[in-house]
C-alpha positions as CSV (number, residue, x, y, z in Angstrom):
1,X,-17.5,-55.5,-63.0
2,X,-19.7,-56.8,-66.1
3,X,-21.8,-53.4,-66.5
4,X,-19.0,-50.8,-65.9
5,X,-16.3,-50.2,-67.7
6,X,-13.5,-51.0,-65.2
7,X,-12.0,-53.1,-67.7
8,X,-11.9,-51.5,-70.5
9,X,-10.7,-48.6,-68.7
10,X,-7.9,-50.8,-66.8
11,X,-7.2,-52.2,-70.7
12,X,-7.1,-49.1,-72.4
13,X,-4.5,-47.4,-70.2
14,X,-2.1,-50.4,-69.5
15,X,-3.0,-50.4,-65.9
16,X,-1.7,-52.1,-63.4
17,X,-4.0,-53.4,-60.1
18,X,-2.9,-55.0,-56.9
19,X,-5.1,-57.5,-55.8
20,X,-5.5,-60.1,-52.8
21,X,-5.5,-63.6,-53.3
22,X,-8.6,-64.3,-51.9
23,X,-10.3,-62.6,-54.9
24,X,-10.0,-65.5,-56.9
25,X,-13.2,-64.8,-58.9
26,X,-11.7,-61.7,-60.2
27,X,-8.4,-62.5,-61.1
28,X,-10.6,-65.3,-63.5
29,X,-12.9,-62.1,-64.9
30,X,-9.9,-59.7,-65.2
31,X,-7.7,-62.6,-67.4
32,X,-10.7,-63.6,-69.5
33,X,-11.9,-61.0,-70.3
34,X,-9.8,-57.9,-70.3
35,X,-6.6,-60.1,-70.9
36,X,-4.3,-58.0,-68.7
37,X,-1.4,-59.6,-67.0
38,X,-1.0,-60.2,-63.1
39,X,1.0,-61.0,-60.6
40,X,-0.2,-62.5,-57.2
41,X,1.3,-62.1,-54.1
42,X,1.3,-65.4,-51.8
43,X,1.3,-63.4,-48.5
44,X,-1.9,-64.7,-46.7
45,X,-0.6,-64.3,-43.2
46,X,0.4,-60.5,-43.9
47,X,-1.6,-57.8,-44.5
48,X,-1.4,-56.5,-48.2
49,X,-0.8,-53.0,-47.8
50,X,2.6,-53.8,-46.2
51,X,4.1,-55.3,-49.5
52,X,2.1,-53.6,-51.9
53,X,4.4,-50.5,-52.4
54,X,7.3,-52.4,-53.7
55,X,5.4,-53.6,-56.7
56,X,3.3,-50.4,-57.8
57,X,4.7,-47.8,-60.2
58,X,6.7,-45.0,-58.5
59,X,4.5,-42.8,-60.9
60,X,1.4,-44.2,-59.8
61,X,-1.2,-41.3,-58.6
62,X,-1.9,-41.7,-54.8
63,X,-1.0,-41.6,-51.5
64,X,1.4,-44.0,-49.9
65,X,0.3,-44.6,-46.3
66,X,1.7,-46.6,-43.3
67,X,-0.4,-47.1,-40.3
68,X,1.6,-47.9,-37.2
69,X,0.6,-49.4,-34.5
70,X,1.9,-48.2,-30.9
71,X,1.9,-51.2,-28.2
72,X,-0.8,-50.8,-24.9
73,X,2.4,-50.1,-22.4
74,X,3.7,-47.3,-24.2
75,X,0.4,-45.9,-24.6
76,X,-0.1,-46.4,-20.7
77,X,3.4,-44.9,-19.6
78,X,2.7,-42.0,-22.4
79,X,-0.9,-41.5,-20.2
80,X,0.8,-41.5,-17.0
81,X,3.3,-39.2,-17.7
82,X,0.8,-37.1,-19.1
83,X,-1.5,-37.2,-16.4
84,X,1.4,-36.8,-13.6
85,X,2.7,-33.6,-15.9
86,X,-0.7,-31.8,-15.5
87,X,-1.1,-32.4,-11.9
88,X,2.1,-30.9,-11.7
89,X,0.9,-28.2,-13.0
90,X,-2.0,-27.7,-11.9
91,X,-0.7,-27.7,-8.3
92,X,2.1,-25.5,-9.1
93,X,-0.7,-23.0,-10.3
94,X,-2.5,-24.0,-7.1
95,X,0.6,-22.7,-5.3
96,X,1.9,-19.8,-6.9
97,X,-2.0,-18.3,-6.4
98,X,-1.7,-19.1,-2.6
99,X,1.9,-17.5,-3.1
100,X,0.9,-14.5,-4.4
101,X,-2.6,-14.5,-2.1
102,X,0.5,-14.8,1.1
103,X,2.4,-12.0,-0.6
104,X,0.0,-9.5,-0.8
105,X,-1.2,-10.0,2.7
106,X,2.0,-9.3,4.0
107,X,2.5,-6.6,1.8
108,X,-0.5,-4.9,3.5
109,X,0.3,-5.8,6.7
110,X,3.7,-4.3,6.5
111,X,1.9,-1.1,4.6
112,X,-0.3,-1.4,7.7
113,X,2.2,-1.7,10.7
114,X,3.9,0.9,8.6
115,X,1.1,3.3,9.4
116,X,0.5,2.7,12.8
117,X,3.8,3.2,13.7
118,X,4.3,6.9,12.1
119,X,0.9,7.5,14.0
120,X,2.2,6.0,17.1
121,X,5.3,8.2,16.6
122,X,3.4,11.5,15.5
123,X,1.7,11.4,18.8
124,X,4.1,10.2,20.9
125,X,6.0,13.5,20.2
126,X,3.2,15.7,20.1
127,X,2.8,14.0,23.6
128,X,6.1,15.1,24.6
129,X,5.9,18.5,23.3
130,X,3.2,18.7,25.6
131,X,4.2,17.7,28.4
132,X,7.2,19.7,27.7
133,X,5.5,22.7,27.0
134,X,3.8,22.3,30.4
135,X,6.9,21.6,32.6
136,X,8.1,25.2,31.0
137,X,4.5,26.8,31.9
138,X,5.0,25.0,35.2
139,X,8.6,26.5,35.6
140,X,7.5,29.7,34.3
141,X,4.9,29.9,36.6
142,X,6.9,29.2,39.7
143,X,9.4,32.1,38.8
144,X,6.6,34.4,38.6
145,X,5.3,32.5,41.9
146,X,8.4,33.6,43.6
147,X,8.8,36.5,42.3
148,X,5.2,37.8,42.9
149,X,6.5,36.7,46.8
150,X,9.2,38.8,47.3
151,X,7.5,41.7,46.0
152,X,4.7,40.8,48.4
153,X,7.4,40.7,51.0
154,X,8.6,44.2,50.0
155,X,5.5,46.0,50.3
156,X,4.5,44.4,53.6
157,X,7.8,45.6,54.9
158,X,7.1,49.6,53.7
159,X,3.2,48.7,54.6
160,X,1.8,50.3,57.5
161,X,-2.1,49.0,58.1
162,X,-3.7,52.1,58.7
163,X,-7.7,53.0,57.4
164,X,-6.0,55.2,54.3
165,X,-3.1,53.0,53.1
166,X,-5.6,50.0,53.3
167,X,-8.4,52.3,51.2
168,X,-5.1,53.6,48.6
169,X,-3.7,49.9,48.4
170,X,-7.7,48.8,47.3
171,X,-8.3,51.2,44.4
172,X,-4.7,50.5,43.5
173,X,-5.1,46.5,43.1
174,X,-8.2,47.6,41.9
175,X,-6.8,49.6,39.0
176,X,-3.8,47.2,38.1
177,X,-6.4,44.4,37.9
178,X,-9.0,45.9,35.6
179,X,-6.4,46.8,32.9
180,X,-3.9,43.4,33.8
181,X,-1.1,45.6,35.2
182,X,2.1,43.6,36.0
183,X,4.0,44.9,38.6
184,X,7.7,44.4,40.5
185,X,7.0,46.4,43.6
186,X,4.8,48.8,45.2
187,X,5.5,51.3,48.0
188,X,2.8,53.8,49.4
189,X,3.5,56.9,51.7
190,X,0.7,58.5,53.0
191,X,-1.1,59.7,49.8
192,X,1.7,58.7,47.6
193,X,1.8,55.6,46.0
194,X,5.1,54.6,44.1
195,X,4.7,51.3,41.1
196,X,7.4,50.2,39.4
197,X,6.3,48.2,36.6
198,X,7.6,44.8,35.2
199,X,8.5,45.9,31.3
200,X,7.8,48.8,29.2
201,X,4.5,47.5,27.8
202,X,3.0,47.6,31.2
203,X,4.2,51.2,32.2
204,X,2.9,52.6,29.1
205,X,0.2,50.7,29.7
206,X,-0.5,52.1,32.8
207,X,0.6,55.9,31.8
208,X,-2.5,55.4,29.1
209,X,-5.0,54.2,31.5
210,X,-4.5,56.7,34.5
211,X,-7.1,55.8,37.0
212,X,-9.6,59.0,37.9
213,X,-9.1,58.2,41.2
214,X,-4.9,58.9,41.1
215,X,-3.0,62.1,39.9
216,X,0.1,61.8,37.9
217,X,2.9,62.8,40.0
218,X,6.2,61.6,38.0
219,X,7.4,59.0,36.0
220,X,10.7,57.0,35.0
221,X,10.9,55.5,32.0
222,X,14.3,54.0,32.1
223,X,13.0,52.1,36.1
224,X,9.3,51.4,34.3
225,X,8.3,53.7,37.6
226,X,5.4,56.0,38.2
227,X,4.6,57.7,41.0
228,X,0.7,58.8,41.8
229,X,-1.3,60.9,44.6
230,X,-4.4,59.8,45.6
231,X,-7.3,62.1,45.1
């Protein structure tokens, strides 16, 4: 404090300074030599900055500050709760990713059944449409099964097993089979062999592929009938 020029500073502004009263040695210095009135503050038990403010210029430049001091409970109760609240959520993030992990499995194995089933479905009725389809094949087959059997049974009756009819009837089955020749009955006399066809495409059919071995005798159109010689 002797070299600088705190006091001549402190004295040439009409400062005021707060001091403790353990700085005995300096209120001595600062009322010698500077001359500047004090006051002291008998508060040895307290700290200073609690009562300072009261006696220091409301114009003074600084900052006022108060330091509080929070007691170890509170600061262990504020820890706690902290410490519980990010578990919390922590876990609650734990669980909304295992939620949403759970959701989208189900998601695709819904997606999944999903598929199976229209696949299951798709050929389950292609499976019946099948076995549908074969049933009428089967049906349709038995007609024509039972119909080829009664036109068997009419020709056998008007069939007389001689060495010509027999050699007619062969180049006749012959003939319908090479060109696929459907037929509803057959009669033969002697030479003459009469067909009646089982539709129109067939008769034409036949009229367009004449065997060499036959002669055109007549035809009827409206009966799908032809009736041939053999040469």
């Amino acid at each position: 404090i002797n070299k600088s020029r705190i006091l001549e500073l402190l004295q040439h502004y009409e400062s005021k300074i707060l001091l403790s009263t353990k700085a005995h040695e300096i209120f001595n210095l600062i009322s010698a030599k500077a001359k500047l009135p004090f006051k002291m503050i008998q508060e040895d038990k307290i700290a200073l900055s609690k009562h300072s403010i009261h006696h220091l210029d409301k114009n003074a430049n600084f900052i006022k500050h108060y330091k509080k001091y929070l007691p170890w409970y509170f600061k262990f109760i504020f820890l706690f709760a902290l410490s519980f609240i990010i578990s919390i959520v922590v876990l609650s993030l734990i669980d909304f990713a295992q939620y949403q992990n759970a959701k989208t499995t189900h998601i695709q194995n819904e997606i999944s059944q999903n598929k199976i089933y229209e696949i299951q479905e798709k050929q389950s009725q292609k499976l019946k449409a099948n076995i549908e389809q074969l049933q009428l094949e089967i049906q349709t087959q038995n007609l024509l099964l039972e119909k080829y059997s009664e036109q068997l049974s009419k020709i056998t009756q008007n069939f007389k097993a001689d060495k010509n009819t027999i050699l007619i009837l062969t180049k006749a089955i012959a003939w319908l089979n090479h060109h696929s020749l459907r037929i509803s009955n057959l009669m033969i006399d002697k030479t003459l062999i009469t067909i009646e066809f089982s539709n129109e495409e067939d008769f034409n059919k036949a009229l367009q592929f004449t065997s060499p071995q036959f002669s055109l005798i007549s035809q009827d159109k409206s009966l799908h009938e032809i009736t041939l010689r053999a040469l």
